[in-house]
C-alpha positions in Angstrom: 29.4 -34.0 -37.8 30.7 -31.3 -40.0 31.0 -31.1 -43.8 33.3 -29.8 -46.3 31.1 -27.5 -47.8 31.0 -24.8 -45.8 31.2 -26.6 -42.6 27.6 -27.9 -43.5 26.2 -30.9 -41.1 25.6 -33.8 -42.5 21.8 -35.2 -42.4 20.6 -38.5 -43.3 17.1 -39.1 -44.2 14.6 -41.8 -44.8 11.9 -42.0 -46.2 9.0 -44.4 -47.3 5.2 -45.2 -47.2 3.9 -46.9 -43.9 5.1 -50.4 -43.0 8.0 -50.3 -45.5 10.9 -50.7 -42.4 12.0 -46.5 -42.0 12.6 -47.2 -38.6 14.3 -50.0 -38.7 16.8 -48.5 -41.4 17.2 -45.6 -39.4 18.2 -47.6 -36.2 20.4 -50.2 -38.3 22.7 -46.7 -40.0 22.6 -45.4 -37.1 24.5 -48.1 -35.5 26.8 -48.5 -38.3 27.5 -45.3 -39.1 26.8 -43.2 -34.7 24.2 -41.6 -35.5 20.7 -40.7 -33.7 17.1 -41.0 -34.7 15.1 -38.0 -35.4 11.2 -38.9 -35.9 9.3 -37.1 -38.3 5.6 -39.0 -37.7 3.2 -36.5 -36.9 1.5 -39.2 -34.6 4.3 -40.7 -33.0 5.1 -37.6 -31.4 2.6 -38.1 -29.0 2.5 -40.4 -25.7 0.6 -43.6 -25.7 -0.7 -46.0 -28.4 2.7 -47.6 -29.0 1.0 -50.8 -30.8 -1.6 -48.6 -32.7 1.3 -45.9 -33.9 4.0 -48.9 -34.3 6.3 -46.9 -32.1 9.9 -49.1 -31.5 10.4 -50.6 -28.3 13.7 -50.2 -26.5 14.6 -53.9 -27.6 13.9 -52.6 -31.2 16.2 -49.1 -30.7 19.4 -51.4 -29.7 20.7 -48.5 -27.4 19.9 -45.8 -30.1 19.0 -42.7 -29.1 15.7 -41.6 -30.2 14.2 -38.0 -30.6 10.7 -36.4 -31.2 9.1 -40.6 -30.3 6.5 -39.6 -27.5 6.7 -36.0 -25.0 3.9 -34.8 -26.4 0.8 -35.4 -24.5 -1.9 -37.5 -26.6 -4.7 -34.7 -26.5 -2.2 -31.9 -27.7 -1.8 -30.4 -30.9 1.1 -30.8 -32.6 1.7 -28.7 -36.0 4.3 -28.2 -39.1 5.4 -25.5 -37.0 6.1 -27.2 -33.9 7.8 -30.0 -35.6 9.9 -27.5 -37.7 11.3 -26.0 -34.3 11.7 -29.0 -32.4 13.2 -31.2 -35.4 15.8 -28.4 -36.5 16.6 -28.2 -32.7 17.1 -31.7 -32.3 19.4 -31.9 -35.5 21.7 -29.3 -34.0 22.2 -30.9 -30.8 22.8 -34.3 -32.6 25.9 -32.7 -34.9 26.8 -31.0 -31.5 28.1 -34.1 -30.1 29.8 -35.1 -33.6 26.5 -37.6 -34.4 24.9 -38.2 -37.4 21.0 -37.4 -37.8 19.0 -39.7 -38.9 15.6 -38.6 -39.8 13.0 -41.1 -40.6 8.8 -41.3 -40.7 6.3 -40.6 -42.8 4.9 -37.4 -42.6 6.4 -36.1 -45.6 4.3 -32.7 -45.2 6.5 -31.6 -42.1 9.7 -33.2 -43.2 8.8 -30.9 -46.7 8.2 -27.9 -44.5 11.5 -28.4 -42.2 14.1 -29.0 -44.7 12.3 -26.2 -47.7 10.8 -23.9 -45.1 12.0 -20.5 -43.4 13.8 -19.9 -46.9 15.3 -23.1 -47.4 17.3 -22.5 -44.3 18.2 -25.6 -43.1 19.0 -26.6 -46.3 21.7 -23.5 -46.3 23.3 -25.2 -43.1 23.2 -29.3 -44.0 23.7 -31.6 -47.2 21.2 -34.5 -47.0 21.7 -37.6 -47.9 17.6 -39.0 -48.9 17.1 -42.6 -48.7 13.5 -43.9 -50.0 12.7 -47.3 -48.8 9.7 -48.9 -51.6 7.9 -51.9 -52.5 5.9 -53.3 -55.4 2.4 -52.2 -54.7 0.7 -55.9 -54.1 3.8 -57.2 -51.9 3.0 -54.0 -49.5 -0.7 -54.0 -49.7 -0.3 -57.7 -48.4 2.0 -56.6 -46.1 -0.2 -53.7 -44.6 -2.9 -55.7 -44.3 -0.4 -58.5 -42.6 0.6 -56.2 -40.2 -2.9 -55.2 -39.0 -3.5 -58.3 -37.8 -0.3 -58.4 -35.9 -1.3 -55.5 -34.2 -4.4 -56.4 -33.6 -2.8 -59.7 -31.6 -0.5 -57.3 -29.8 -3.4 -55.9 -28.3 -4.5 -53.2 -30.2 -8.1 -53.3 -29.2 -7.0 -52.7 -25.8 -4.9 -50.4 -25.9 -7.8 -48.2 -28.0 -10.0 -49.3 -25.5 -8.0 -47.1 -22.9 -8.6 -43.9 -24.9 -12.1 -44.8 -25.6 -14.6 -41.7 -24.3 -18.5 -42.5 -24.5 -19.2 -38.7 -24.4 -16.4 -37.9 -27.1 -16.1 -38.8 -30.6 -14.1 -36.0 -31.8 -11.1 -37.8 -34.0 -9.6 -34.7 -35.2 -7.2 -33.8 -32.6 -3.8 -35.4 -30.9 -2.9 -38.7 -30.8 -6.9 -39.8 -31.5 -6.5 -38.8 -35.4 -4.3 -42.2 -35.4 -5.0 -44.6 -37.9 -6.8 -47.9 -35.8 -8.6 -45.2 -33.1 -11.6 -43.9 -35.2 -12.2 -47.1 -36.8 -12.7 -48.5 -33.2 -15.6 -46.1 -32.3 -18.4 -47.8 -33.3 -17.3 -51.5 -31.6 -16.6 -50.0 -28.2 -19.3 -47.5 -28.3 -21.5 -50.7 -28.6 -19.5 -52.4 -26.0 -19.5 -49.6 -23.7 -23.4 -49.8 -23.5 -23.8 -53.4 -23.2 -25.1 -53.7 -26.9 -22.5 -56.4 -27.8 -23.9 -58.6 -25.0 -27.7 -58.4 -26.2 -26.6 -59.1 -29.5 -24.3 -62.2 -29.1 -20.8 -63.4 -29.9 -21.2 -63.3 -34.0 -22.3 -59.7 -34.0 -19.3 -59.0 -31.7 -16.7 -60.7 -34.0 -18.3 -59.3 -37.4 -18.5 -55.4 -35.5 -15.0 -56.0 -34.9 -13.9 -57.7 -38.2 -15.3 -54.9 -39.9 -13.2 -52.4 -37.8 -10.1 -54.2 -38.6 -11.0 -54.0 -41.9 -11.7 -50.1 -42.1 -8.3 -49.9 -40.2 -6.1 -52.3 -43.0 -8.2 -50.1 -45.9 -7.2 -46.4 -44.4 -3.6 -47.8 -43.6 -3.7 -48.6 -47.3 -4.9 -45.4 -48.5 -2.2 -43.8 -46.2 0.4 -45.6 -48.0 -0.7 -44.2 -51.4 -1.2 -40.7 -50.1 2.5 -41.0 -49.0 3.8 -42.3 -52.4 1.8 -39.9 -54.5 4.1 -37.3 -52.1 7.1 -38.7 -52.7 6.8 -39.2 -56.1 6.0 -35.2 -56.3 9.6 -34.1 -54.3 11.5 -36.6 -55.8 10.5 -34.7 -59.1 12.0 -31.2 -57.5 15.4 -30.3 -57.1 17.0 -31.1 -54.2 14.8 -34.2 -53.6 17.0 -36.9 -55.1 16.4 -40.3 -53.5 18.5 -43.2 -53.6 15.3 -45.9 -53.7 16.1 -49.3 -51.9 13.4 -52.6 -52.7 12.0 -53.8 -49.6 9.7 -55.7 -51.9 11.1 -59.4 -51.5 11.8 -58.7 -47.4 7.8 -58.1 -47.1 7.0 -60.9 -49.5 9.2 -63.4 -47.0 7.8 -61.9 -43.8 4.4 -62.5 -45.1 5.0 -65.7 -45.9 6.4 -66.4 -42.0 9.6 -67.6 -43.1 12.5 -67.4 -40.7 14.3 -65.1 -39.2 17.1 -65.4 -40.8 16.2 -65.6 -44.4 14.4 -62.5 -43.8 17.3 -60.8 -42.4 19.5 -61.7 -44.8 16.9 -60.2 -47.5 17.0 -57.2 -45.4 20.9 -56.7 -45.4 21.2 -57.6 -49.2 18.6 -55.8 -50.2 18.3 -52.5 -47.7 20.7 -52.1 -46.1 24.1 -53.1 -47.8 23.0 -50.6 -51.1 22.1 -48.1 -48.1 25.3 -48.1 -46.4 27.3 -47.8 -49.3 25.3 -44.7 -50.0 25.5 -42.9 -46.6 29.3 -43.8 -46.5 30.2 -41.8 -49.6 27.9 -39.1 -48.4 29.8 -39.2 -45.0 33.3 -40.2 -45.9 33.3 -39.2 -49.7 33.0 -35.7 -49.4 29.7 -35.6 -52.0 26.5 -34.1 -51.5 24.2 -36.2 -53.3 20.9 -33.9 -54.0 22.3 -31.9 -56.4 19.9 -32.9 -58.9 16.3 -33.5 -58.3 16.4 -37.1 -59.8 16.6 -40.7 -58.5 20.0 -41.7 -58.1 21.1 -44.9 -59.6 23.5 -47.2 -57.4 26.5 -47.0 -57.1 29.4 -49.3 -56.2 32.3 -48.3 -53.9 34.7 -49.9 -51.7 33.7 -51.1 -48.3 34.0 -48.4 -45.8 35.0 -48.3 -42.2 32.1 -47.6 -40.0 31.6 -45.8 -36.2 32.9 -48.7 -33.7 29.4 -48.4 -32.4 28.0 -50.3 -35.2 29.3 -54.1 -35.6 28.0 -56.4 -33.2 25.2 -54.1 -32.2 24.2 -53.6 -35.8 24.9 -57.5 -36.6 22.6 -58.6 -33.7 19.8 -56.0 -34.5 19.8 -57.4 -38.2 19.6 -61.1 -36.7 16.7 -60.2 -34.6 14.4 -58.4 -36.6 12.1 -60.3 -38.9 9.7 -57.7 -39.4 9.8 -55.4 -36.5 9.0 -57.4 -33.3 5.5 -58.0 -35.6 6.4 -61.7 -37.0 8.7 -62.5 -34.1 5.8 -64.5 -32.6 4.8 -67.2 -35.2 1.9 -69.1 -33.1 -0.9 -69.4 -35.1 -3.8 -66.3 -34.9 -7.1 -67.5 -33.3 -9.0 -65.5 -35.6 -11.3 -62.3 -34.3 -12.7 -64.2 -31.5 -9.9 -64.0 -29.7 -9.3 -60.5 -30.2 -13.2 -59.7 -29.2 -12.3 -61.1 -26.0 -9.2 -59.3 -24.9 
């Protein structure tokens, strides 16, 4: 998709500390608005732990096309550089076919070094269009911590399990540097050599309890090393985000309320103040980083949106209630169930 400035592409971005819905904003413009999802998480680059990394399934992507989620094997390195290339590359072919880019995750250290690097290239051939999904800090600690224990149900263990090497306890490359795999080691290391057997069923639900734990307090520190970042571009020019409250969706997903009182947060409060934004960015001719502060909302007429969106977008909106994450609401067994998976 071209712009008027220049013929500049036109890129959306999203941004946000862990667990704050980036996907799921990315997917839901980019059916209103046919566009296609560009991931810019480090980890999620990599094949395998989809429960661990909180990849989307292809229920969750509603037909969207997806770039940069998995193709890189899990042991490989991935770097600023590689990202850099293959994100600039995928942005191209995306305007190509008359799309609009969506870029969306958390590593705000390679989304930093592909839209400022090489010269501030890419930023000489695309106006962006920065969307900052954020939450009052208790309603997403809660949330984080939440979430964990979803995972956990969804099988995390097992899935870690799979990676697991007796011989190997090198963390610092690939997929293995993921939040949820290091904080396993010690539990399956202990399992691998019979030790949880000798030592009974309590020791095996407090070793894992306390890994769940470690896991819920990095994913929390994550979160704040990811604000602190965003905090720091939003204060240079050409970072100025348009900041949408997720705060009250989290609250209500926490609380397990239903589907769709949570989805009709999520459209109130995300996405209808996010759409307005990207359709003057799109339709309106604007480039809206001029300055390097927040911008404040703005009201405009409803705009007409790619034909792709509607039902699709409506449907996805209905459906989610917190990723796939609170969709099962049967009561959690507590870490003896989890032990024994």
């Amino acid at each position: 998709m071209e712009g008027s400035r220049g013929d500049k592409g036109k890129v959306v971005v999203v941004m946000g500390a862990t667990a704050t819905g980036k996907s799921k904003l990315a997917i839901d413009l980019a059916l209103r608005f046919g566009g296609e999802v560009i991931n810019s998480d480090k980890i999620q680059v990599h094949d395998g732990l989809d429960v661990v990394t909180n990849k989307v399934t292809d229920e969750e992507r509603a037909g969207v096309p997806h770039h940069l989620i998995g193709g890189v094997p899990p042991d490989a390195d991935y770097g600023v550089d590689d990202f850099r290339r293959d994100a600039a590359r995928a942005v191209a072919s995306v305007l190509a076919r008359g799309r609009v880019p969506v870029i969306a995750g958390g590593s705000n250290r390679y989304l930093e070094a592909l839209l400022d690097g090489e010269g501030g290239s890419f930023r000489e051939r695309h106006e962006l269009c920065f969307l900052w999904v954020d939450s009052r800090a208790p309603a997403l600690h809660r949330y984080v911590r939440h979430r964990v224990d979803r995972m956990v149900e969804q099988g995390l263990v097992g899935e870690v399990r799979g990676l697991f090497r007796l011989d190997d306890a090198d963390y610092s490359r690939g997929i293995r540097r993921s939040i949820g795999v290091p904080e396993m080691d010690a539990y399956l290391r202990q399992e691998a050599t019979g030790a949880l057997l000798t030592h009974g069923d309590k020791y095996k639900v407090a070793l894992l309890a306390s890994a769940v734990g470690e896991i819920k307090a990095n994913t929390w520190s994550l979160a704040r090393r990811q604000l602190r970042k965003i905090h720091r571009l939003r204060g240079l020019p050409g970072w100025s985000l348009r900041r949408l409250d997720v705060t009250r969706v989290l609250e209500l997903k926490v609380e397990a309320r239903s589907e769709a009182e949570c989805a009709a947060a999520w459209e109130a409060d995300v996405i209808a103040p996010a759409a307005r934004e990207v359709g003057m960015f799109l339709h309106g001719g604007g480039n809206v980083v001029e300055s390097g502060r927040e911008e404040q909302p703005v009201v405009v007429e409803k705009m007409e949106v790619a034909a792709v969106g509607g039902a699709g977008a409506a449907a996805a909106a209905e459906k989610w209630c917190g990723r796939r994450l609170l969709e099962t609401t049967a009561a959690y067994h507590g870490m003896e169930a989890a032990a024994a998976v």
